[in-house]
MIZA-113789 format. One line per 5 residues: for each residue x, y, z of C-alpha. Coordinates in Angstrom, 1 decimal. Example, Ala and Ser with C-alpha at 12.3 -4.5 7.8 and 13.67 -1.06 7.14 Angstrom:
BEGIN
12.3 -4.5 7.8 ~ 13.7 -1.1 7.1
This chain:
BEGIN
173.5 -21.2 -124.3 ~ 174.5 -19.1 -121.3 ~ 171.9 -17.0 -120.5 ~ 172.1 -13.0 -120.4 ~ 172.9 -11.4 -117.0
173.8 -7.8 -118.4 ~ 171.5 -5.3 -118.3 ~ 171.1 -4.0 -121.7 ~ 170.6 -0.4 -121.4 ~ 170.4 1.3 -124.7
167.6 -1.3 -125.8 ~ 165.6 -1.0 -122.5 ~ 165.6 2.6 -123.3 ~ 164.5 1.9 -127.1 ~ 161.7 0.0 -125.8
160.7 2.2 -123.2 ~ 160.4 4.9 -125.8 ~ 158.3 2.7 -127.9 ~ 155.7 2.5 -124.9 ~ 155.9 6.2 -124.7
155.0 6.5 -127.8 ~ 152.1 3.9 -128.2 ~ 151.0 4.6 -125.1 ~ 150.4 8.7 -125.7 ~ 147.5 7.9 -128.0
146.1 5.4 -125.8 ~ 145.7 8.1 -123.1 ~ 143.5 10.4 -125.3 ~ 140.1 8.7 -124.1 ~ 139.8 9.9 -120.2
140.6 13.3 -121.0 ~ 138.0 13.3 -123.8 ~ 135.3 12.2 -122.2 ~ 133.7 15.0 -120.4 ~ 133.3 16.3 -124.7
132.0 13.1 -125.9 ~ 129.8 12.8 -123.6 ~ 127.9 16.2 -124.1 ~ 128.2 16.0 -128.0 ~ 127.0 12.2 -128.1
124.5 12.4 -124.8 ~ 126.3 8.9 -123.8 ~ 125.1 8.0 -120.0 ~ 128.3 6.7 -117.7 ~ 127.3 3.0 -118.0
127.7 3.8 -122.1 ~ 131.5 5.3 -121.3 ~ 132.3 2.4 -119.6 ~ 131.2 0.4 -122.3 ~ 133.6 2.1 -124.6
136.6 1.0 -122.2 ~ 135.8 -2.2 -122.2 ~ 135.4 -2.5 -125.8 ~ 139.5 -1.5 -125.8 ~ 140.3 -4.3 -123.7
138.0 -6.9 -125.4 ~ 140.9 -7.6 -127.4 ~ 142.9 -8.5 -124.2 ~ 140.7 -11.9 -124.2 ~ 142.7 -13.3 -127.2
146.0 -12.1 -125.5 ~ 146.6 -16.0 -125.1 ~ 146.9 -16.7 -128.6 ~ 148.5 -13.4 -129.5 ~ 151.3 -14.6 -127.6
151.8 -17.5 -129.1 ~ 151.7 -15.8 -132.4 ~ 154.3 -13.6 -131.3 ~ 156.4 -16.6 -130.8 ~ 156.1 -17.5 -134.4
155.7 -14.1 -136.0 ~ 158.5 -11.1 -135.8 ~ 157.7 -9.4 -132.6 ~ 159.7 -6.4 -133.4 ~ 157.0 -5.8 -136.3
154.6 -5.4 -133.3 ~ 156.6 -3.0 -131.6 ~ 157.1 -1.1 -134.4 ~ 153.8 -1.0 -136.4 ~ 151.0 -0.6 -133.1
151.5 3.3 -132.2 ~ 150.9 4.3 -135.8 ~ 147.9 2.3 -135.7 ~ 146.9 3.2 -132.3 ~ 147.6 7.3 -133.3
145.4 6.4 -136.3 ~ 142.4 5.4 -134.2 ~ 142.4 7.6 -131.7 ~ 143.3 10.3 -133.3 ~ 140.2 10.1 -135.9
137.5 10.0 -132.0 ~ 136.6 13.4 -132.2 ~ 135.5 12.9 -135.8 ~ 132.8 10.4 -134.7 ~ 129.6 11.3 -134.5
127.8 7.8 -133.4 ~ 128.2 6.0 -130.4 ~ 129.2 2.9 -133.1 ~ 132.0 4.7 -135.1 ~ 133.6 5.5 -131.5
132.7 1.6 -130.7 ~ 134.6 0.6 -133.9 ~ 138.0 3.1 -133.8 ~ 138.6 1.9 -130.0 ~ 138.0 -1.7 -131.2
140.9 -1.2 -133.2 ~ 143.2 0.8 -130.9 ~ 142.2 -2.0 -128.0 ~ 143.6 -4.6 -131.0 ~ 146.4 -2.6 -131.6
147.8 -2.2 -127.9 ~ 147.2 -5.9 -127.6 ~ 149.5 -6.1 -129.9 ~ 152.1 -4.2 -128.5 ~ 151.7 -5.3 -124.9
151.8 -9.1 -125.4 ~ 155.5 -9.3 -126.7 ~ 157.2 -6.6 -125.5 ~ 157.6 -7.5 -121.9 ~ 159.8 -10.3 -122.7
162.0 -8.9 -124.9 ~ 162.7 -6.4 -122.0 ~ 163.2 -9.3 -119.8 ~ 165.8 -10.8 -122.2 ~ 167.6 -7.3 -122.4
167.3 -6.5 -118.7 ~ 169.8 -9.5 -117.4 ~ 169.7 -10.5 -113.9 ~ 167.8 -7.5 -113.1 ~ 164.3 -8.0 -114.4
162.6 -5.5 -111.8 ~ 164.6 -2.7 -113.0 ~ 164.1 -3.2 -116.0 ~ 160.3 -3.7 -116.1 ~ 160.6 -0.3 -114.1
162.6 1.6 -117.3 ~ 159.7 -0.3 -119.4 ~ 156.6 0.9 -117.3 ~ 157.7 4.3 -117.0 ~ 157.1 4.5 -120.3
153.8 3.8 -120.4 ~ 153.0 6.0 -116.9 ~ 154.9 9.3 -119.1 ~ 152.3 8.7 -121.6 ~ 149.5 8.7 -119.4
151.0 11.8 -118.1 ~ 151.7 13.8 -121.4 ~ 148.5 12.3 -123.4 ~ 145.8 14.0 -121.4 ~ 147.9 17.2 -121.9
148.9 16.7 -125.1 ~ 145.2 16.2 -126.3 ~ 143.8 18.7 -124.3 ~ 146.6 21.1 -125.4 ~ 145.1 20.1 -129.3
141.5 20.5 -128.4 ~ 142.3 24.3 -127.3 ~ 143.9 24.8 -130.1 ~ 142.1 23.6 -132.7 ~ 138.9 21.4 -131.8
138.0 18.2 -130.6 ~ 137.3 17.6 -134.3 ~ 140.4 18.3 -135.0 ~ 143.0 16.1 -132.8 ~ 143.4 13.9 -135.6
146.4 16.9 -136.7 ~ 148.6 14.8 -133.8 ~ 148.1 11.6 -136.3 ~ 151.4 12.2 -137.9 ~ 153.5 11.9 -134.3
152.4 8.6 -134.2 ~ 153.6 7.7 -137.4 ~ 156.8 9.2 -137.2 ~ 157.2 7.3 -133.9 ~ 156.7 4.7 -135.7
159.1 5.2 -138.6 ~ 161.8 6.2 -135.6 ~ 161.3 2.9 -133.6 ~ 161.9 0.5 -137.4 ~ 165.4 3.1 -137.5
166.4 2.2 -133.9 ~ 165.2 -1.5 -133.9 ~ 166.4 -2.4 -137.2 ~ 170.1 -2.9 -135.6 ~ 168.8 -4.7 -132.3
168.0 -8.3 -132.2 ~ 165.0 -8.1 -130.2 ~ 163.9 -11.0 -131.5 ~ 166.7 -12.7 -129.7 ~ 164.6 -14.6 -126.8
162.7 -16.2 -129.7 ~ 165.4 -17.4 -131.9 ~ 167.4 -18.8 -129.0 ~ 164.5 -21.2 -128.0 ~ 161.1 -21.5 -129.5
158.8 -21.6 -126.8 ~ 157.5 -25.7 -126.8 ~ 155.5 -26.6 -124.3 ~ 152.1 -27.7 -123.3 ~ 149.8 -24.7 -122.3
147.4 -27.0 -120.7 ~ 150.2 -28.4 -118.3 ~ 151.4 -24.6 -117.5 ~ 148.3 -23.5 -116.5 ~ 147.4 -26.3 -114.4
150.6 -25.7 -112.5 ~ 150.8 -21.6 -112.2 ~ 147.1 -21.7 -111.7 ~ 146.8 -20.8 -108.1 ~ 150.0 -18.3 -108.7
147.6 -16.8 -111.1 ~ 144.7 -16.8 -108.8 ~ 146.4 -15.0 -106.8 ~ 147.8 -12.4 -109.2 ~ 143.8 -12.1 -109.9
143.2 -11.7 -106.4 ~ 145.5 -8.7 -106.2 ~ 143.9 -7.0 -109.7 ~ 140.6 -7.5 -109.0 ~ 140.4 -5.5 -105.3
143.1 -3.2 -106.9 ~ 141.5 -2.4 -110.1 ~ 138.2 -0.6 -109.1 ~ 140.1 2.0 -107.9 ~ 142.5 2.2 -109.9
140.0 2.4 -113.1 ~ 137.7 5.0 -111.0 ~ 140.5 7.3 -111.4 ~ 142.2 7.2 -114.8 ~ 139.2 6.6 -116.5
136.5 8.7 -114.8 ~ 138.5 11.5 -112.4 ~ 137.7 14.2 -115.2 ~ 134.3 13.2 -115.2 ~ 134.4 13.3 -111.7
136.1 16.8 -110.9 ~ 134.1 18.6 -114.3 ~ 131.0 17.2 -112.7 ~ 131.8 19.6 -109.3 ~ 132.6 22.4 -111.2
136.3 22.0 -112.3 ~ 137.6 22.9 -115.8 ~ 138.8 20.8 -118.5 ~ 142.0 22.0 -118.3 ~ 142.0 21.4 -114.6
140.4 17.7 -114.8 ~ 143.2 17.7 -117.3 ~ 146.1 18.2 -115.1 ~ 144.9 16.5 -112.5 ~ 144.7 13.7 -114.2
148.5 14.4 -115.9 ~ 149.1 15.0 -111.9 ~ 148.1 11.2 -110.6 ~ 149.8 9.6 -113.7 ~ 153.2 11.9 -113.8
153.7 10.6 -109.8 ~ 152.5 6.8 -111.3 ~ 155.5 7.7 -113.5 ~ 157.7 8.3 -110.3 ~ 155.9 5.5 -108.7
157.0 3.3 -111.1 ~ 160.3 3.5 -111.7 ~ 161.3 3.3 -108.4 ~ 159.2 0.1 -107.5 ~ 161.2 -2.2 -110.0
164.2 -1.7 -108.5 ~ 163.1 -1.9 -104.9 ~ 161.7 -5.1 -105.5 ~ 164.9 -6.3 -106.6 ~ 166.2 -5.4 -103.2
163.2 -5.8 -100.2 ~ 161.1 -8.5 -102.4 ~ 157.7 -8.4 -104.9 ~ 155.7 -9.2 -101.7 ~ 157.0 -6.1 -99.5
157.0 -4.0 -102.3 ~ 152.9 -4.7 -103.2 ~ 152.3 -4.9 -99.3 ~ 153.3 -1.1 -99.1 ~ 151.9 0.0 -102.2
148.7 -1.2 -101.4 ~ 148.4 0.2 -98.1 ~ 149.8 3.6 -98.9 ~ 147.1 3.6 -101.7 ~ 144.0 3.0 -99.9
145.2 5.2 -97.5 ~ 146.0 8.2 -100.1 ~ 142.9 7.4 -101.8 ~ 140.7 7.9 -98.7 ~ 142.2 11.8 -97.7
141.5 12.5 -101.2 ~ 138.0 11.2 -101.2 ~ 137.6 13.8 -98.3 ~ 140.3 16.4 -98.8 ~ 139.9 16.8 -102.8
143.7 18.0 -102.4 ~ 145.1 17.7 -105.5 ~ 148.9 17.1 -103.2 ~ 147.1 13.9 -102.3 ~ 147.2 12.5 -106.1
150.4 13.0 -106.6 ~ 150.9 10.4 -103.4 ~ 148.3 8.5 -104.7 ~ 149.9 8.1 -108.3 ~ 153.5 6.7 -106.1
151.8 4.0 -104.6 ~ 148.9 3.2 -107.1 ~ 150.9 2.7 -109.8 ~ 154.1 0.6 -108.1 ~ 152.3 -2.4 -108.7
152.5 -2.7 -112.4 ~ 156.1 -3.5 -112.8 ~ 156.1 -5.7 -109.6 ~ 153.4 -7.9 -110.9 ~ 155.0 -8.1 -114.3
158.6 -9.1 -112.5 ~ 156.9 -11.8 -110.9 ~ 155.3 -13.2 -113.7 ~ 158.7 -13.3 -115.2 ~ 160.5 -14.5 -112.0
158.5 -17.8 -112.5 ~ 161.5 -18.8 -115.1 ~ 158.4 -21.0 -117.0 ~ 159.8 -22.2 -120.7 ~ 156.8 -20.1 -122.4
157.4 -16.5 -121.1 ~ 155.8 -14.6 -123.6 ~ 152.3 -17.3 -122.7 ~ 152.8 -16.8 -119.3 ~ 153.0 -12.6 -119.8
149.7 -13.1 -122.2 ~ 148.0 -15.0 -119.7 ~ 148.8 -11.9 -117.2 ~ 147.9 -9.6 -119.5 ~ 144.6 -11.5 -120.1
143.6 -11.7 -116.7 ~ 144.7 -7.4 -116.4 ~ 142.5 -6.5 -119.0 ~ 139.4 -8.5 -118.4 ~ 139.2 -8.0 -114.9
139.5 -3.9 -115.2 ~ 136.8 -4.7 -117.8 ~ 134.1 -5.7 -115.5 ~ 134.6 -3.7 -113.0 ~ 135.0 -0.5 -115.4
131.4 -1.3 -116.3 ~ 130.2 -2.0 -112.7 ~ 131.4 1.3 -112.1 ~ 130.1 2.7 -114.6 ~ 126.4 1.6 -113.7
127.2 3.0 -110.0 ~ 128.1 6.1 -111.0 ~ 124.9 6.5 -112.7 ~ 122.9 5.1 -110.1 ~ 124.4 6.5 -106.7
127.1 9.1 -108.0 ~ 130.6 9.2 -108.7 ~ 131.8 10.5 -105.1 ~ 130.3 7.4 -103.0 ~ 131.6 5.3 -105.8
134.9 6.4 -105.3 ~ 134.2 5.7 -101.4 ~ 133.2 1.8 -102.2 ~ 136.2 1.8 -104.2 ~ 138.3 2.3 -101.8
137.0 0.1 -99.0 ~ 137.3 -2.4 -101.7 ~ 140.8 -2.0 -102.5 ~ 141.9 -2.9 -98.9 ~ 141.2 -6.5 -100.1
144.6 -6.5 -102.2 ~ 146.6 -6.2 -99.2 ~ 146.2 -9.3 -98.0 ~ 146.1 -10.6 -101.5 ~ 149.8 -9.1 -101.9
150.9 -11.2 -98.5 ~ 149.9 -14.7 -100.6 ~ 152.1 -13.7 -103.6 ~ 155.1 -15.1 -102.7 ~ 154.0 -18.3 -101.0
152.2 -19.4 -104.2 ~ 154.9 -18.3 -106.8 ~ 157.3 -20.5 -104.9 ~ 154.8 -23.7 -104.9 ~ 154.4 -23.2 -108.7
157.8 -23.2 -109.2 ~ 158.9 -26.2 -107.5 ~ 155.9 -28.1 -109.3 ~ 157.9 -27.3 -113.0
């Protein structure tokens, strides 16, 4: 079958929406913190914890793509930001550290769930312009993390932390509006056209120095990039700021990640993944430093341009490698994301409570410069796995 080189608009859009959606509720933790932390006396390192209980799921991302394959993956699409608004929506009921440990459990299943699958059914309705389209697709999720910390913050002053779980019912009619929408779109298409066969064994054994690399770039990138989503309104109530100002800020860094974003897709389509990372990852470090010393608030918003680029870049180039198990190779990605920001989410978690946030953030950032050159190997190894297939 001749494969699809239009871009599908209307159904990039759809799914786009979709990671809105999901991806409001998921932003509800960072915000929160500074609250749970005074009503359940939980210590950084404990925090930290907590985020990496929502990605433990990501270690079975692997197999969740494979049952993806088999299952309907428009079901997942559909179903998770119900359950995700569910979960997070009932935190500011708990009152244990475990209840909290147990309702993030379930949220971290739930956006495993969603964000195994649906990067390749945006790559089947984006054509022969995959970077744009993982662009549409991430600015999604980057508008959440921008209107979540706002949103919940916004119910907390209203009502009470107690009582956020009133925003419940937006994620279930979210959910009811996605099965209207996706009900006439055959985003099950990839799947139907060709079963994914293959052996996983083999695929790994050839991508794996492509996926090194991909590490590589995560790992220097992801300590900073985890010091402030997770922990900036820690950080900036901890000097004296308000909630509603830790609040923003946050909103600030993502709504820029949101510009950030959208644009990087697209210019990766035109200048290359490698340039596009190469710049993103120096303007970062660089942003990240004047803020460390300024505490300019302008300097976020440049921050969130550059931080944030990489997401659909890295997610175009896993899909550039044109492997017959897409939806594996996105799981595998996704499983090296996620546990990766896990460890280093609770290594900084034990050095904020042993030296402070503020020369965290400084170690951090020296550390980031390490993705740069990480960035350069990108291309060479994506091209050496590909001629191996």
């Amino acid at each position: 079958m001749k494969p699809n080189t239009e871009f599908k608009k209307p159904e990039v859009i759809v799914l786009s929406l979709a990671h809105l959606a999901h991806d409001t509720f998921s932003a509800f933790l960072a915000p929160l913190l500074p609250l749970l932390i005074d009503k359940l006396g939980m210590s950084l390192s404990m925090t930290a914890f907590l985020d990496i209980i929502r990605r433990i799921p990501a270690l079975f991302n692997p197999f969740m793509g494979l049952l993806a394959e088999k299952t309907g993956i428009k079901y997942f699409v559909i179903l998770t930001p119900a359950i995700t608004a569910i979960s997070m929506g009932l935190i500011g009921l708990a009152n244990s550290f475990t209840m909290l440990f147990i309702l993030l459990f379930v949220a971290g299943i739930s956006a495993a769930l969603f964000h195994v699958p649906s990067p390749v059914i945006v790559k089947e309705a984006s054509g022969n312009k995959v970077g744009l389209g993982m662009s549409f697709f991430m600015v999604g999720g980057e508008l959440a993390r921008t209107l979540g910390p706002l949103l919940v913050i916004s119910a907390v002053s209203v009502w009470s932390l107690e009582e956020i779980y009133r925003l419940i019912p937006l994620g279930l009619i979210a959910s009811l509006v996605l099965y209207i929408k996706l009900k006439n779109i055959d985003v099950n298409r990839s799947a139907q056209k060709t079963k994914e066969k293959g052996d996983t064994r083999k695929l790994l054994h050839q991508y794996w120095p492509f996926l090194t690399v991909i590490a590589g770039f995560l790992c220097f990138q992801a300590a900073m990039k985890s010091a402030l989503t997770l922990y900036l309104p820690v950080y900036l109530t901890g000097q004296g700021a308000s909630l509603w100002f830790a609040g923003i800020s946050l909103s600030v860094l993502q709504f820029f990640g949101v510009v950030g974003t959208f644009c990087a897709g697209n210019i990766s389509d035109r200048i290359g993944r490698k340039n596009t990372l190469v710049i993103s990852s120096i303007g970062s470090v660089t942003a990240m430093a004047l803020f460390i010393f300024t505490q300019n608030i302008i300097l976020l918003s440049i921050l969130g341009l550059f931080l944030f680029a990489s997401g659909p870049v890295l997610m175009a180039s896993i899909q550039d490698t044109n492997s017959n198990m897409p939806t594996f190779m996105n799981s595998m990605y996704m499983f090296i994301n996620f546990g990766v920001s896990s460890v280093l989410v609770f290594a900084l978690g034990f050095l904020g409570d042993a030296i402070g946030l503020e020369l965290t953030y400084q170690i951090c950032t020296l550390f980031a410069v390490g993705s740069i050159p990480m960035a350069l190997l990108l291309t060479r190894f994506s091209k050496g796995a590909e001629t191996r297939v």
